[in-house]
C-alpha positions in Angstrom: 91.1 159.7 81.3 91.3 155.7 81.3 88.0 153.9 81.1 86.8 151.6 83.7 86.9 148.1 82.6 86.2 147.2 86.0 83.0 145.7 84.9 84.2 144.3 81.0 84.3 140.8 80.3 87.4 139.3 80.4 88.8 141.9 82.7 91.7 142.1 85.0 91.5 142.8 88.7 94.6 144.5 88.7 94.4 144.1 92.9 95.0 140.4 92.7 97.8 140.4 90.0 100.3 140.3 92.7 99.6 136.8 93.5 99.2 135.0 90.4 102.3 134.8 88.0 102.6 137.6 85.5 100.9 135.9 82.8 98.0 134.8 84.0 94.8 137.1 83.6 91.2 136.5 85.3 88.5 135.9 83.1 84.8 135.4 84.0 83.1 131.5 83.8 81.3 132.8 80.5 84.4 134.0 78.9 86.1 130.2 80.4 83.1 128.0 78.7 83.3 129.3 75.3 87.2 128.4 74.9 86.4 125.3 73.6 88.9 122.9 71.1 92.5 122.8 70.3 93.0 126.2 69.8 92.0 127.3 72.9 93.9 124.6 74.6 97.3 127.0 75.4 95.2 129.7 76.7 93.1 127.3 79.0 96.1 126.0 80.6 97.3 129.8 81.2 93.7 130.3 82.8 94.3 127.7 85.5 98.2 126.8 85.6 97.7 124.6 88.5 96.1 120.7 88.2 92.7 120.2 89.6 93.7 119.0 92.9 90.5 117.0 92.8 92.0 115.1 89.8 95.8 114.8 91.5 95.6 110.8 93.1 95.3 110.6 97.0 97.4 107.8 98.7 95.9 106.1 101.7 98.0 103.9 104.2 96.0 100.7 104.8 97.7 99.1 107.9 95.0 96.8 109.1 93.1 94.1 106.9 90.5 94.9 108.2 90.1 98.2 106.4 90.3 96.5 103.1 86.4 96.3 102.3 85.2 93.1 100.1 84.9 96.1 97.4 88.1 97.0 97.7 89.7 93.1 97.1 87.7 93.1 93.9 89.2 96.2 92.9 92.5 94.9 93.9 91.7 91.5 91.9 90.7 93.7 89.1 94.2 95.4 88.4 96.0 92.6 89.2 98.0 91.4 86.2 98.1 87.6 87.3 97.5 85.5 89.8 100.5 85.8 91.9 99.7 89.5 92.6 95.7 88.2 93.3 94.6 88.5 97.2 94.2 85.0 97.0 97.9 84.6 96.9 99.2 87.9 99.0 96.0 87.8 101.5 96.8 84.0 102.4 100.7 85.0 102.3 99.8 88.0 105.4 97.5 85.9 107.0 100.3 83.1 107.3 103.5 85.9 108.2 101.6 88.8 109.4 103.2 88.0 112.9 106.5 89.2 111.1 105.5 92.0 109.7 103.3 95.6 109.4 100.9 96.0 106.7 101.7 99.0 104.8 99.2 98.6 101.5 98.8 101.7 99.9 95.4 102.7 98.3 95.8 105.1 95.3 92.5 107.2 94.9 91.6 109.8 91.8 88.4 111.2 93.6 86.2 108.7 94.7 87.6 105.8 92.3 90.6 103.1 93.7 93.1 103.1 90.7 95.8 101.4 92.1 97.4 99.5 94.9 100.8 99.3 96.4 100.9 95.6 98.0 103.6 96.4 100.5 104.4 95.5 104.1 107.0 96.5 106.6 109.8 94.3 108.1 112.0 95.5 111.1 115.8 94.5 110.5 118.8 94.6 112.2 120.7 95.9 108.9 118.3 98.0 106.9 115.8 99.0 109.6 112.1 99.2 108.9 112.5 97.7 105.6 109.4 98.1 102.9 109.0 95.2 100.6 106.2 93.3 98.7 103.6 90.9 100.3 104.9 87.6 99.3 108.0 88.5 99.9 111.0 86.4 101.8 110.3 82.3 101.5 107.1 82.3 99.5 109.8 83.9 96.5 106.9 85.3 94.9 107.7 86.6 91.0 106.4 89.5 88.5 105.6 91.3 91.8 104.3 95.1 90.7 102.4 98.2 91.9 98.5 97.2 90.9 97.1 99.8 88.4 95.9 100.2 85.0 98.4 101.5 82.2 96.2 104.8 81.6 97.2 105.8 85.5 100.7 103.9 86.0 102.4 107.8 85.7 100.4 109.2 87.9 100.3 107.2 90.2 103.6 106.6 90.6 104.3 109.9 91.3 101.7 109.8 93.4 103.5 106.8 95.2 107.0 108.4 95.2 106.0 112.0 96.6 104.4 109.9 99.7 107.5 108.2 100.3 109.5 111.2 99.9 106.6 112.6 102.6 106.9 109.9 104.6 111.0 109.9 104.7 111.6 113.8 105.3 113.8 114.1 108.3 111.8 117.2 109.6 109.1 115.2 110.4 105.8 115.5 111.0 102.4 114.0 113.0 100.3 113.0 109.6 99.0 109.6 110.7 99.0 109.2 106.8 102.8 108.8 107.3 105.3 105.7 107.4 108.5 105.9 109.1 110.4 104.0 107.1 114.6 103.2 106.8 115.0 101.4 103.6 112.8 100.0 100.4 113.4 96.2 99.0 111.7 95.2 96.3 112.5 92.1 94.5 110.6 89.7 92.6 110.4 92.6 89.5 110.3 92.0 86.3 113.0 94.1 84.6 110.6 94.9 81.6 107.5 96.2 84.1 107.0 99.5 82.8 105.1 100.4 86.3 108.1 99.9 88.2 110.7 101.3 85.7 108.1 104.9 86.5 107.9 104.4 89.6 112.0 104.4 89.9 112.3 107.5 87.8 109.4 108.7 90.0 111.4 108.2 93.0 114.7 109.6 91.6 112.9 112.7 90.4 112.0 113.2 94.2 115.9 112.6 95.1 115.2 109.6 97.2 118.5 107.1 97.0 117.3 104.8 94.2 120.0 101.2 93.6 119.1 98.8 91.4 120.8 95.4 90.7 120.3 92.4 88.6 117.8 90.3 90.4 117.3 86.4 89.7 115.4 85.8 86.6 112.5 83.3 86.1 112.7 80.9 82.9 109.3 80.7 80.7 108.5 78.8 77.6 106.7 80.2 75.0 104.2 77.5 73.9 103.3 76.5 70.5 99.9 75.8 69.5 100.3 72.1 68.9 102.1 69.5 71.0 103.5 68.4 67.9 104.9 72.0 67.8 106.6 71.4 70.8 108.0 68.6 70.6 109.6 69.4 67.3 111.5 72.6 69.5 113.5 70.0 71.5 116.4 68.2 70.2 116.6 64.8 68.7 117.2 63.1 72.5 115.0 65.5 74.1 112.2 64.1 71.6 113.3 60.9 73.1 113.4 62.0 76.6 109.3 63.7 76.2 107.8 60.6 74.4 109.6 58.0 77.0 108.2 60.2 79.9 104.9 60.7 78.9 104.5 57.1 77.7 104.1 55.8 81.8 100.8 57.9 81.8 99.4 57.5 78.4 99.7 53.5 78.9 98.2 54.1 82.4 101.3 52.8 84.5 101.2 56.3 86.2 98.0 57.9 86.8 97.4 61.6 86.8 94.3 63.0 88.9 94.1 66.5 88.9 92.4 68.2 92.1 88.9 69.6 91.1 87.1 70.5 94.8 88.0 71.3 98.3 87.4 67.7 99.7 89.9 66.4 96.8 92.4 69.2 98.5 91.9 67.9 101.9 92.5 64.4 100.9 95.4 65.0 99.1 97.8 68.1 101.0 99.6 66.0 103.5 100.6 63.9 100.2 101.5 66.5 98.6 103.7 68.1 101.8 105.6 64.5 102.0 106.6 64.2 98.3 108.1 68.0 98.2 109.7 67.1 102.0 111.5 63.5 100.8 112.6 65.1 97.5 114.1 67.7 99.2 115.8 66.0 102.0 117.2 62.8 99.3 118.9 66.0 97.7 120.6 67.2 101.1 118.3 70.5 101.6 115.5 71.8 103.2 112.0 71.9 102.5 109.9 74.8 102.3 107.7 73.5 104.9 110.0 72.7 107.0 109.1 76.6 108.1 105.8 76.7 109.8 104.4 79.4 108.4 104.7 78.2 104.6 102.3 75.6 105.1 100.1 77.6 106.8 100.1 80.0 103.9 100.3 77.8 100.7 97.5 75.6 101.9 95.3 78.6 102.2 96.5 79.7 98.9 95.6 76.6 97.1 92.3 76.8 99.2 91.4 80.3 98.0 92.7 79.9 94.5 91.1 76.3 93.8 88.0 78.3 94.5 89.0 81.3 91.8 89.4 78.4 89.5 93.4 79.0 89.4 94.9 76.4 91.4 96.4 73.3 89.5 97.6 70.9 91.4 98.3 67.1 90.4 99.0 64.0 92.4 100.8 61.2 90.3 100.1 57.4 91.8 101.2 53.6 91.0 99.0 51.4 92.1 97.1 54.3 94.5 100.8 54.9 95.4 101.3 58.5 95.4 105.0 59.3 93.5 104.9 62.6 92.3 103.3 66.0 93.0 102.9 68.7 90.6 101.6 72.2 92.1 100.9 75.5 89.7 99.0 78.2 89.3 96.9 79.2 86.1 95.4 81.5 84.4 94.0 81.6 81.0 97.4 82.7 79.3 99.4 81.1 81.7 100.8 78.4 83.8 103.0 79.2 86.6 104.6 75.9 88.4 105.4 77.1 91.4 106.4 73.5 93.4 106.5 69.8 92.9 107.7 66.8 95.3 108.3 62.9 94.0 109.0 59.6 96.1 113.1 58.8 95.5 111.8 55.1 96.1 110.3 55.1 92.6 112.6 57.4 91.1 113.6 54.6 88.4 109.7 55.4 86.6 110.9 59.1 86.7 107.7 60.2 87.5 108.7 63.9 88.3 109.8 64.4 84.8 106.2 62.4 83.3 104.2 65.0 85.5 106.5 68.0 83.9 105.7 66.7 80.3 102.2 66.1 81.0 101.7 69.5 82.3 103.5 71.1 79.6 101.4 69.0 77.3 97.8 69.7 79.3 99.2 73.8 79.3 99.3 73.5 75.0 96.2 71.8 74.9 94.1 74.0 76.8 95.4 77.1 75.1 97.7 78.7 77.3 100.5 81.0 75.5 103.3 80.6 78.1 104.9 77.8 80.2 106.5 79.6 83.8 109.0 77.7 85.3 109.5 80.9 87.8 112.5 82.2 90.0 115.9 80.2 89.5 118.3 79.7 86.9 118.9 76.0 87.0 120.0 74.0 84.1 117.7 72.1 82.9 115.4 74.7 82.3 117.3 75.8 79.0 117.2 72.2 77.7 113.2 72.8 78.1 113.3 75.2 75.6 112.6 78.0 78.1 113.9 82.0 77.8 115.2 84.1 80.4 112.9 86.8 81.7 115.8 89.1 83.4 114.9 90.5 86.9 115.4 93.8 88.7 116.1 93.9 92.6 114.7 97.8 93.3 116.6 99.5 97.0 115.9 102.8 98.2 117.6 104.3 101.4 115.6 107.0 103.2 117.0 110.6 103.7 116.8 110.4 107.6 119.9 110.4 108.9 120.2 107.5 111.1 118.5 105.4 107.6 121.8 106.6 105.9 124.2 105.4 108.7 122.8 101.8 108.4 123.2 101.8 104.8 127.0 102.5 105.4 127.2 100.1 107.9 126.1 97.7 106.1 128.2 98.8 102.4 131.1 98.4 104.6 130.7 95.8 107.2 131.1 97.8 109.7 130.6 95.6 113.0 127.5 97.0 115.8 130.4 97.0 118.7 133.2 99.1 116.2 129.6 101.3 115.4 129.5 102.2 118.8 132.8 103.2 119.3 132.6 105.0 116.5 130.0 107.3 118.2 127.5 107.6 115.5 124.5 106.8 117.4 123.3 103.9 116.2 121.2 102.5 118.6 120.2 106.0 120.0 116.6 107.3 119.5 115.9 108.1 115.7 115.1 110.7 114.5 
């Protein structure tokens, strides 16, 4: 006769073996708390095969600023990895295009603890559809764009990330309000080396999404020596020449450098500014950033919000109170990004754009900064600066829905909108 062990410690309920997989035996919570240590590691795991689902990340779509608490943009400035991904910089960027786009931030949650952010927004197109890409995207040309998390969470929560886009994209559809329609994914401004983005691709190809990636254009960084001696010794024997001649106009006082320290100084000096990027530009036969509306809009309430985080760096360069030559970056401790510059062609013959270049390569050294950021573009005469190529990644994903698919064709192939039609593949019909 068998004994009941219905009652023993450690027992199994033999009724619920059915549902739980064939190795798995129920044991009481005082049998659970003395497997303690690395020994009884294996057999914990075959006590409860399934994750904590409290300890899985939630994803939250933000798709108003408003729901973006002030303790939620100093968790977003914490995990930010420089300024460029800073609100100061992407919150004055959607203010200034907002009219252009969706918000579509994601908020990554373990618990009751933010551990990441996706800064993302949504852009309707006639080729790709709802498009996702960064905040800063389009003419702002913002680099080292990235999710925003720490490295202990970047694998989970890029799978975190890629199962809500693979949500979010499945052509049976559903009513979560949690979920973004969405055609296609953009991402560019990536470093190839960010090991959160390189996850969250294989993240994304592990949930079959359509994952194309392509060589995107690279910014150009000098690493800095600790001495301007140091530096100078890096160029060659005419680029010596070339440094000493240029900064000589400011160290003998012929061009004065004043570097903008307070909000009034901003005011006094942005339409200044605005007109030596705007005459450069146009003596060259091209347009001017601000010659679109909404990129003054937005970069003078960047420098605003980031003069007052202490990481705005912008210099004015004047001859006799004659402003020739504009010189706008953004720093950090480590680093000093130049983002834009303008100079008078009337005084081109002092060469004042190239003194304000030395001089802030010069003031980068001398306050300690490791890296000199000349950002996107692979013009030529930033190799005969001594700077290095940091290779970029352009990051695409098509959505599973069907009618995301057919645009992707149409636009591999050039296929024209009237030839579409013809065609009868329903472009242009109600999607599904």
């Amino acid at each position: 006769m068998a004994a009941d062990t219905s009652g023993a410690t450690g027992g199994c309920d033999s009724s619920s073996l059915g549902k739980l997989p064939p190795h798995v035996c129920l044991v009481d919570a005082s049998t659970q708390s003395s497997l303690r240590g690395p020994i009884h590691a294996r057999f914990r795991k075959q006590l409860n095969p399934w994750p904590e689902r409290s300890m899985i990340p939630s994803v939250e779509l933000i798709t108003n600023v408003e729901q973006l608490s002030a303790d939620d943009l100093n968790r977003w400035n914490e995990l930010a990895r420089n300024p460029l991904q800073r609100w100061e910089w992407l919150g004055s960027w959607w203010r200034a295009y907002q009219g252009d786009y969706r918000l579509c931030v994601l908020k990554i949650k373990r618990q009751d603890e933010i551990i990441a952010f996706a800064p993302w927004c949504l852009e309707s197109r006639v080729g790709t559809g709802k498009t996702i890409q960064f905040l800063g995207s389009g003419k702002a040309c913002t680099d080292h764009l990235s999710l925003l998390v720490a490295d202990g969470d970047i694998d989970d929560v890029c799978s975190a990330v890629a199962r809500w886009l693979a949500h979010s994209a499945d052509p049976t559809g559903n009513t979560d309000e949690q979920r973004l329609l969405w055609d296609s994914i953009e991402l560019i401004g990536v470093d190839r080396s960010d090991r959160t983005m390189n996850t969250l691709v294989e993240s994304m190809q592990r949930e079959k999404l359509d994952v194309e990636l392509a060589d995107g254009l690279g910014c150009y960084a000098i690493d800095l020596p600790a001495t301007w001696d140091e530096y100078v010794r890096m160029r060659s024997k005419s680029g010596r020449r070339e440094v000493r001649q240029s900064l000589k106009n400011i160290d003998t006082g012929t061009i004065r450098v004043d570097r903008v320290q307070d909000q009034q100084q901003l005011d006094a000096v942005w339409d200044q500014f605005v007109t030596l990027h705007q005459r450069r530009r146009h003596a060259s036969g091209t347009t001017g950033c601000f010659d679109h509306p909404p990129f003054d809009v937005f970069l003078r309430d960047a420098a605003s919000k980031l003069l007052d985080a202490g990481l705005l760096e912008l210099i004015i360069a004047t001859v006799d109170g004659v402003p020739v030559a504009a010189h706008f970056a953004i720093a950090d401790n480590d680093r000093w990004y130049f983002y834009q510059s303008g100079m008078d062609p009337d005084a081109e013959a002092l060469r004042p754009g190239l003194s304000m270049f030395c001089h802030a390569i010069r003031e980068s050294i001398q306050t300690g900064r490791t890296t000199f950021d000349m950002m996107r573009g692979d013009e030529p005469y930033k190799l005969r600066w001594r700077a290095e190529l940091i290779p970029a990644r352009e990051i695409r994903v098509c959505s599973p829905r069907r009618s995301a698919q057919l645009r992707q064709q149409v636009v591999k192939v050039g296929v024209t909108f009237k030839n579409l039609v013809k065609s009868g593949l329903g472009i242009g019909q109600p999607q599904s």
